[in-house]
N, C-alpha and C positions, 0 to 999 in steps of 0.2 A: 437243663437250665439255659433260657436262651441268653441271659445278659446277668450279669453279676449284679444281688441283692443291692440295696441301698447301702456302702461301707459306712455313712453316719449313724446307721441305727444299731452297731454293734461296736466294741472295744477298739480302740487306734491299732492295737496291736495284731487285731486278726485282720486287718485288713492284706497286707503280704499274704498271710497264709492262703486267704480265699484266691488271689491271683496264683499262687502254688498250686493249690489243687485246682483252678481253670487249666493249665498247663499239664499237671499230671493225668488230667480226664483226655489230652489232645484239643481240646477246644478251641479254636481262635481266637484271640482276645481282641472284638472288636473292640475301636476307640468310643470314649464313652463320658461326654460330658458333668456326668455326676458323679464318675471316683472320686475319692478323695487324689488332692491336687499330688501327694506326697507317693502314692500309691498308683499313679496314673505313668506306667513305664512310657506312654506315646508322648506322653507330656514333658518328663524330666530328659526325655532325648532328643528334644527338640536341638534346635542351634539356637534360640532366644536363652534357652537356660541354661548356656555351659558354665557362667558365674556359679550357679546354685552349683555343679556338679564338680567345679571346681572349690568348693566351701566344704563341700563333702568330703571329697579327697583331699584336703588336708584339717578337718576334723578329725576323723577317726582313727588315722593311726596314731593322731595326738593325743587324743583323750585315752584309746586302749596303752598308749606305752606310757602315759601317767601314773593310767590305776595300775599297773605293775612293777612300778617304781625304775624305768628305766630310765636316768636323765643325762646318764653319758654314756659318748658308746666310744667305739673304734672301727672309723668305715674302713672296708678291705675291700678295694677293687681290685677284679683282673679278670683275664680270659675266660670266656666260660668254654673254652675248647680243647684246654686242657685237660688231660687225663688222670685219676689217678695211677698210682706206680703199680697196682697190679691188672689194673683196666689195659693200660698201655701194654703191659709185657703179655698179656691174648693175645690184642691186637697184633702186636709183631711177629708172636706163633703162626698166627693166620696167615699174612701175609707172608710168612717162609715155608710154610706149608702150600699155599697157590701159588705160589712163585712170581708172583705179581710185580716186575719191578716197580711202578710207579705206586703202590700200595704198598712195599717193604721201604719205598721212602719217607711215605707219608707213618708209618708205622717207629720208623726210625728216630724222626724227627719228634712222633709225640713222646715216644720213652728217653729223649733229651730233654725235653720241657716236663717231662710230667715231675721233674722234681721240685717245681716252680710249686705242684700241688702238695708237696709235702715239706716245703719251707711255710708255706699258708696257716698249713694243719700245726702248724709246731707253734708256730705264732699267735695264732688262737688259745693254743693250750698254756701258752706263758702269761697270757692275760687272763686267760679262767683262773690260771693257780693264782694269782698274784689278786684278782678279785674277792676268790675264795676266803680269804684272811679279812677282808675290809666290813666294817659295818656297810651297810646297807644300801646308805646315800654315799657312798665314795669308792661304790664299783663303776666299773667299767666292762661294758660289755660289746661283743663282738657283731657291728654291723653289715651288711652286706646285700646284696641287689638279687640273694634268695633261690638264683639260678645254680647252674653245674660249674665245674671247672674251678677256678682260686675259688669263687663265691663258695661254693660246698664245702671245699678242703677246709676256708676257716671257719665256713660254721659247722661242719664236723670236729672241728678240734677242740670247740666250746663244748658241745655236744659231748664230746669222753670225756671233761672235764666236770658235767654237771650241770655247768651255767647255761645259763639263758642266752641266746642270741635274736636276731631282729633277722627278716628278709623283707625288702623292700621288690618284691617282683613288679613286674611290667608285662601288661596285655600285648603279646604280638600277631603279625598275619602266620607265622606261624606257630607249630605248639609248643607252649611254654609254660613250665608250672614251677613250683618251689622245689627246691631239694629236699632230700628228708632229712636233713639235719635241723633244718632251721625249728625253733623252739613252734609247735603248732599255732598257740596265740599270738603270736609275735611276728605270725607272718603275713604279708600283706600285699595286695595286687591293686595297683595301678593303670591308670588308663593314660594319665599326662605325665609325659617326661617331667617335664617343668617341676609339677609339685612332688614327683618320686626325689627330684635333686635335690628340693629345699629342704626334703624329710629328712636326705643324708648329713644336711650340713646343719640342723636345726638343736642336733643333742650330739654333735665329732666333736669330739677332744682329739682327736688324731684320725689323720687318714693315710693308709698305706697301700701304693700301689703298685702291683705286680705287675708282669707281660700283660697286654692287652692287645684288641683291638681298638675300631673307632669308636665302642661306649668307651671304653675305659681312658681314652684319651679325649670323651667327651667329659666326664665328669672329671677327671685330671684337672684340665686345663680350667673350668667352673670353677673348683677352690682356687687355685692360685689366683686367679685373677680378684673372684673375692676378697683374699687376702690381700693382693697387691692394690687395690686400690681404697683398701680400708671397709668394708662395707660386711666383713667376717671380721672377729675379731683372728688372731693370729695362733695357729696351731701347728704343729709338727704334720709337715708333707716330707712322707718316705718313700724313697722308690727302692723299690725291691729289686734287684739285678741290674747292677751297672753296666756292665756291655749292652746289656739289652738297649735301656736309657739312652745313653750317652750314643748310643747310633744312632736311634730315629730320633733324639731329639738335642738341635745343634744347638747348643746356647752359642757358641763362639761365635757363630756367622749371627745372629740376634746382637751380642755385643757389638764385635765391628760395624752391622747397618746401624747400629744406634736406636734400637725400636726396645730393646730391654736396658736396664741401668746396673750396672755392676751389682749394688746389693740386692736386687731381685733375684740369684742368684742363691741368696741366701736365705728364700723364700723355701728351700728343699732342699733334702740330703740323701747322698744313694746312699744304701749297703746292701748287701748280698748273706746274709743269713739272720735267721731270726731274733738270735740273744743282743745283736747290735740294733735291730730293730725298733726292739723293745725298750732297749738302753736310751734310744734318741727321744722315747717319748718319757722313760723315768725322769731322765735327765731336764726336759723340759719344764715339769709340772714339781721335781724335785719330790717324787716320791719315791 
């Protein structure tokens, strides 16, 4: 076949499929004035239609977590580099078996933090259970950005819980896919940051954030400011590990230069295990 049939003279819906099987035959898909506009990949990746692709990407995971009655969640950010607690304790065999100094540090280090992955996991499970009890419209379930490390721990802890949870992935230059925790329908991949962030903040009733790096102190520091300048309404920001916190991030020297104001401060709350976690966000919503 040297060019794809007429797609107007057949069903809207088989028009993918025929560009499917173009692709599974090896064919080149040259460009081709008569696709249909919606079915025309050289067309919707143009740079004139990133509107359209950006309408898309925040359509669909709108509409799919409607129809499955998801309308509030609990985002869990954190490291996706952290380890589970039996991941990690290999890893450190390894490393003591090669003798590796710089490898039994790095191994050292992650069976320190990997319990940051099983404060996550517990955290999830206090929300599934406490879900599990609620009619339908007055759960809450476990959000997350879908990857490894905190993201997995608490959508695994949904996950042995039963409940559903969300993954909000992101397209990178390198590879990066969902965890296997995350509920199959419920998972979702992104090309724009921008619209991955509104997704998070669009059904949070709370957001709880672990050790991270620079995502997690990108989307961090996005809610607070929402909050802080009114443009979210106001929700429980938990930071998970206080040392951690309170070293990279100085409120005190933001006080004294005068760029933050005393009750911004009370824009968030540390603790360091799950059941106070939880408490901050019972406490808030008084359930």
């Amino acid at each position: 076949m040297d060019k794809t049939e007429h797609l107007t003279e057949r069903r809207l819906a088989d028009a993918w499929t025929e560009l499917q099987n173009y692709a599974d035959q090896g064919n080149p898909l040259d460009a081709d004035a008569y696709r249909l506009a919606f079915a025309d990949p050289e067309f919707l990746l143009r740079r004139e239609t990133r509107g359209i692709r950006f309408q898309l990407e925040m359509l669909k995971p709108d509409l799919d977590q409607t129809e499955q009655g998801i309308d509030s969640t609990i985002v869990v950010f954190g490291s996706a580099r952290f380890l589970a607690p039996e991941e990690a304790q290999k890893f450190l065999q390894q490393a003591q078996l090669n003798g590796d100094a710089s490898a039994l540090l790095l191994a050292e280090r992650q069976v320190r933090n990997a319990h940051y992955y099983d404060q996550a996991r517990l955290f999830a499970r206090l929300v599934a259970g406490y879900s599990a009890r609620q009619r339908p419209e007055e759960r809450l379930f476990i959000a997350t950005g879908g990857g490894p490390g905190i993201m997995e721990a608490a959508n695994r802890g949904a996950h042995e819980m039963g409940a559903l949870s969300v993954g909000l992935n992101i397209a990178l230059p390198h590879e990066q896919s969902a965890n296997p925790y995350v509920t199959p329908n419920l998972s979702f991949k992104f090309h724009y940051f921008a619209l991955r962030k509104m997704h998070f903040m669009m059904r949070a009733k709370a957001l709880v954030a672990f050790p991270g790096g620079f995502g997690t102190l990108d989307e961090l520091f996005e809610v607070i400011t929402l909050v802080q300048t009114g443009k979210a309404k106001p929700v429980p920001i938990v930071l998970f590990g206080t040392d951690y916190w309170k070293r990279l991030f100085n409120t005190d020297v933001m006080l004294e230069e005068g760029v933050i104001s005393p009750q911004d401060l009370d824009l968030f709350t540390y603790v360091d295990d799950p059941q106070t976690a939880w408490n901050v966000i019972r406490t808030f919503y008084g359930l």
